[in-house]
N, C-alpha and C positions, 0 to 999 in steps of 0.2 A: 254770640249767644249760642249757648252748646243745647238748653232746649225751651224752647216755649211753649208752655204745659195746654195752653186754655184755646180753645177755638169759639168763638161766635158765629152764627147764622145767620142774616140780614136778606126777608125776604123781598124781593121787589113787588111793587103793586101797579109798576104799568108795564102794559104788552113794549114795549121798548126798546127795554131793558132785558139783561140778563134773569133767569127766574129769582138765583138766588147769591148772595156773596155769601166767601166764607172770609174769614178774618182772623189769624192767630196772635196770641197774646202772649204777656209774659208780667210777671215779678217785675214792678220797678216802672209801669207805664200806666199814664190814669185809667182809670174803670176799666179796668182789666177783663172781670166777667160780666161786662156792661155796655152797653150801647150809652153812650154821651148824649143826654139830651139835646144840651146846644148843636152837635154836629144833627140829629136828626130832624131835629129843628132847618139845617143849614141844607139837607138833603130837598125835603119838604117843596124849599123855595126856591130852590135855584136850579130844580130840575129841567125846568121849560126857558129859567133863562139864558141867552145865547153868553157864553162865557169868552170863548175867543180864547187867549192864554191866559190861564188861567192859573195862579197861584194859591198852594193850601199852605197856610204860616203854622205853625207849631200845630204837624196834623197828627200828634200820636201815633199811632198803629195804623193809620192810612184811610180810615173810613169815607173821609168824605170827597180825597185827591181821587181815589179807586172810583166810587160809584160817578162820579160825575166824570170822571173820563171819558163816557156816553156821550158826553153833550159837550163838552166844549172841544177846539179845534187841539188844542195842548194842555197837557198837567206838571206841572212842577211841586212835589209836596218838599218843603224846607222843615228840619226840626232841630233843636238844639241839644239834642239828647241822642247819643251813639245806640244806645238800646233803640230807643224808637224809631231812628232812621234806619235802622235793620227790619226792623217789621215793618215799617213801611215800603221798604222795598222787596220782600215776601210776599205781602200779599198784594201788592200790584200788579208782579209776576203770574203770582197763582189764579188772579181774577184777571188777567190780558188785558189789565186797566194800560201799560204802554206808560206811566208814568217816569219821572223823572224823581230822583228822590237827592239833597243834598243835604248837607250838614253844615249848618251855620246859624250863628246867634246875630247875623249883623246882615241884612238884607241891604245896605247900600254899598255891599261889594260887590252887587247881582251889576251885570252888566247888560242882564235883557230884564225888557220891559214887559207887561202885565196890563190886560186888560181888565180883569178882575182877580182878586184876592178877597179868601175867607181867612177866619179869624174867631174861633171859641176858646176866650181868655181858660184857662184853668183858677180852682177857688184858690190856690194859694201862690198864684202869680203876685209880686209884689206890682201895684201900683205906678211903682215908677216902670218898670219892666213893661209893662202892656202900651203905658202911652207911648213908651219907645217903639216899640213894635208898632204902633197903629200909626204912629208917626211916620217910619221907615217905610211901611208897607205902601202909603201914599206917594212915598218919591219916587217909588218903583212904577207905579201907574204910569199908563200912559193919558196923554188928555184925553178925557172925560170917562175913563174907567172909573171902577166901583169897586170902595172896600165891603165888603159883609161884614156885617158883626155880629155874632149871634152871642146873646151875657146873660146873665141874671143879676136880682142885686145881689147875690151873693157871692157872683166873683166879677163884680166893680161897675153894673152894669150903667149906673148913674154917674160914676166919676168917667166911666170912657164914653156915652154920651154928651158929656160936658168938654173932654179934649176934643172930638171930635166936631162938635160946635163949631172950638174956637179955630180950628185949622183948617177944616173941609170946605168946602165950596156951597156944600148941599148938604144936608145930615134927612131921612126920613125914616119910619119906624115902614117894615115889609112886612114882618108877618111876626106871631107870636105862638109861641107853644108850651103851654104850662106858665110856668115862670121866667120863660126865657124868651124873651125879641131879638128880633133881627133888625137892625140896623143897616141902611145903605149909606154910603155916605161916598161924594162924588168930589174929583178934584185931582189933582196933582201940584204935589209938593214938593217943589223942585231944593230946598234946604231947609231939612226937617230939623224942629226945634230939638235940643239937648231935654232929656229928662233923667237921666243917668248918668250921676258924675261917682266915678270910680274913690272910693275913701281908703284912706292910706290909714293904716293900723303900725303902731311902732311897738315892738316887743323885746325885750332882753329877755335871753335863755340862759342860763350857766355864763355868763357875762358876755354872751353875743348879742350884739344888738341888730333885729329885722326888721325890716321894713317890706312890709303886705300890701296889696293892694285887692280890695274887697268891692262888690256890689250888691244890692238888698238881694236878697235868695238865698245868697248862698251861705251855708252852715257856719254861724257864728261869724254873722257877717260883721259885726263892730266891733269884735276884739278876740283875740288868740283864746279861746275854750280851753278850759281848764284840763279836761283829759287831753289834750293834744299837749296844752305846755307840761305836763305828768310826764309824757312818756317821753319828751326831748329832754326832760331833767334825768330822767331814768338811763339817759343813754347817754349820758354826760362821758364824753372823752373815748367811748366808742367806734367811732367811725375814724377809718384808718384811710392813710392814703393810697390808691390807687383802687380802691372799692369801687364796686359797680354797686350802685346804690337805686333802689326803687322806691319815691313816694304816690302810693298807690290809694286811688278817690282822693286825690291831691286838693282838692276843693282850690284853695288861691296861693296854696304851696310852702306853708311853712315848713314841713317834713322838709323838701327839698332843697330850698334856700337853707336850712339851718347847715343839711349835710354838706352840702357846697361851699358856706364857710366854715364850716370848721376845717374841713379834709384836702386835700387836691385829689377828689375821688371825682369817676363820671356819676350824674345824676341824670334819672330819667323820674319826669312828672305824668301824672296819668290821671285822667278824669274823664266819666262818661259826659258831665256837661259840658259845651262848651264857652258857656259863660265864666263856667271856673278855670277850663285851660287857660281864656284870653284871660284874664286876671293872674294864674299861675305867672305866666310870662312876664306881665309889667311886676309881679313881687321878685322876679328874678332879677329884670333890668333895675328894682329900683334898690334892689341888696348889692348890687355890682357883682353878681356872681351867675357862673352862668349852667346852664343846665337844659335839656330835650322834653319840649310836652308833647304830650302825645292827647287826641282826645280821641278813646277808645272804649266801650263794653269791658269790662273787667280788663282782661289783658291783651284784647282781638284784634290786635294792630300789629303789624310787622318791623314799626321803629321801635316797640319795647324789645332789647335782648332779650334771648331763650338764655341765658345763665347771670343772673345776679347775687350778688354777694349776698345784700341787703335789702331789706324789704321794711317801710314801716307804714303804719299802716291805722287812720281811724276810721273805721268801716260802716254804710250809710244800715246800719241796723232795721233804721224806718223801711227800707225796700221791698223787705220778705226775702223769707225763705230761699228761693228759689234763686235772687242776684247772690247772696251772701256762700251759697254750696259755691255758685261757678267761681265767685271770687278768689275763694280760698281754695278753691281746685286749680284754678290759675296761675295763684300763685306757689304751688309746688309746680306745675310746671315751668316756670323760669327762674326756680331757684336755682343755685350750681349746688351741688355735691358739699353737703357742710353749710349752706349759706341757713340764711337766718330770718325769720319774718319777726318784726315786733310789733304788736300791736296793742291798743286800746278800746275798752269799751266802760261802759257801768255797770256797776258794780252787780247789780239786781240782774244782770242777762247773764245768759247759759249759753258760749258760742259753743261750745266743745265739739257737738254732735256738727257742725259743719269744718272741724281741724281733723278728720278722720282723714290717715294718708302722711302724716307728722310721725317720725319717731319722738319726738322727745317734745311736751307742751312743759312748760313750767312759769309759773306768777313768777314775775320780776321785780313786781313793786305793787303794795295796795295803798290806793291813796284813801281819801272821805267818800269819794263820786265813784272813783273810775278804780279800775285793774288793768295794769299793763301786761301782757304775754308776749314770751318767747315760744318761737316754735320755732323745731331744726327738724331735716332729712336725716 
């Protein structure tokens, strides 16, 4: 992340503690110029309790790993998201919170255990995704450790009461703020039930036939989106052999898998989630064709090449401003000399003003929805 625009203040209200945190933000992570209810909610209550190791599961930008590194003996903040896990490891640094920050969508590859673990679902977390999470986060406990759950009804606060029920040992309501409770819930689950079964998408492109592999979240998660099958029809017979190929916010990778079979070119996948790299990867094993993900902030990883041929590219528009500049600034830096970005978007958006630094933009193809661009060095 080359810059994060936004700072927050977070002052403390006990002699304890530090006076004040600061916090910086970015483009592309929840409530960006906002303090999260549920996490202050999550501050609130668990300041006085003894944490032990203590786990923060999809802690955004760090707020609640950071401030509670006061009290508990260790912090581990885990997120799914490369953007996040950078700002979360910023401002732990910057507030001498000592944290621990990793990158991962699957907590039962944690090989340490956890005395307590927080947990403020986001509103458009799917359903299945959080009970997995709540699921997971308990196997990681040790006995008689304690999940937190801080929810509202508005992001599922009634359906993960109800998993939590049916798995936990203990389920009690701690404290409430606004619209949002905190839930304790006690136990350890030594084989957390499945709630997330991976759905295989079958697609023909220009007569190739793919086979994806998706889970709820992620963009067009039950069938190949029509501006994506656009711009692979658009680039029919294109991709030549020996190309270094980039599909870039690769979601579950059909960019990638297409260029892999059609070419004997190298392919690299890239996505800031890592729910969609681990999905990238099984669409590759399940196409027989093989390819490098990478789960990276636009292009801030050092397995994506500094010189690519090709670049294609459906861009998370929804993100703002601010991911969409570094994106397309990234990706002229690891173009080669001549190489080629193509991309897609709808028709109704205006990317232009973030392809400054392109000799040459030109429309490729206009469909009903979408517009495919080229852009060269």
């Amino acid at each position: 992340m080359k810059r994060a625009p936004y700072e927050l203040t977070l002052a403390s209200r006990v002699s304890s503690a530090r006076s004040e945190y600061r916090f910086r933000t970015a483009d592309g992570v929840v409530s960006k110029q906002s303090f999260r209810e549920a996490e202050l909610l999550l501050l609130d209550a668990l300041w006085d309790v003894p944490l032990g190791h203590f786990l923060c599961l999809e802690a955004n930008y760090g707020v609640v790993g950071t401030v509670l590194s006061e009290q508990a003996d260790s912090v581990e903040m885990t997120e799914s998201s490369a953007r996040a896990a950078q700002l979360c490891a910023h401002n732990s640094r910057e507030n001498d919170a000592g944290a621990s920050v990793s990158l991962s969508s699957d907590l039962t590859t944690h090989e340490r255990a956890f005395d307590s673990v927080a947990y403020a679902p986001r509103q458009y977390t799917p359903l299945s995704i959080g009970k997995q999470r709540i699921a997971n986060a308990l196997s990681v406990l040790r006995p008689n450790g304690c999940l937190y759950l801080a929810a509202s009804k508005q992001t599922g606060l009634t359906r993960y009461e109800a998993c939590l029920s049916e798995i936990a040992a203990d389920v009690t309501l701690v404290s409430e703020r606004g619209e949002y409770q905190l839930l304790e819930a006690r136990g350890h689950v030594s084989d957390p039930q499945t709630y997330v079964t991976p759905r295989r998408i079958h697609a023909t492109v220009n007569g190739i036939d793919l086979t994806l592999l998706s889970v709820p979240g992620l963009f067009a998660a039950n069938a190949l989106d029509s501006g994506s099958r656009l711009l692979l029809e658009t680039i029919e017979n294109e991709i030549k052999d020996h190309e270094r190929v980039l599909d870039l916010c690769c979601g579950y990778g059909a960019f990638g898998v297409y260029a892999a079979s059609v070419a004997d070119c190298d392919v690299w996948l890239s996505d800031d989630d890592c729910l969609a790299t681990a999905c990238a990867k099984r669409s590759l094993r399940a196409s027989g064709v093989v390819g490098t993900v990478v789960t990276a902030d636009c292009v801030e990883d050092s397995a994506i090449p500094r010189s690519v041929d090709r670049i294609l590219c459906n861009p998370p528009t929804h993100a703002g401003t601010g991911v969409l500049s570094e994106l397309f600034a990234g990706a002229r830096a690891v173009l080669a000399p001549n190489g080629r970005l193509t991309m897609v978007h709808h028709r109704e958006l205006d990317l232009r003003e973030h392809l400054t630094g392109f000799d040459g933009i030109e429309i490729n193809h206009t469909g009903s929805d979408h517009v495919v661009l080229n852009a060269t060095l």
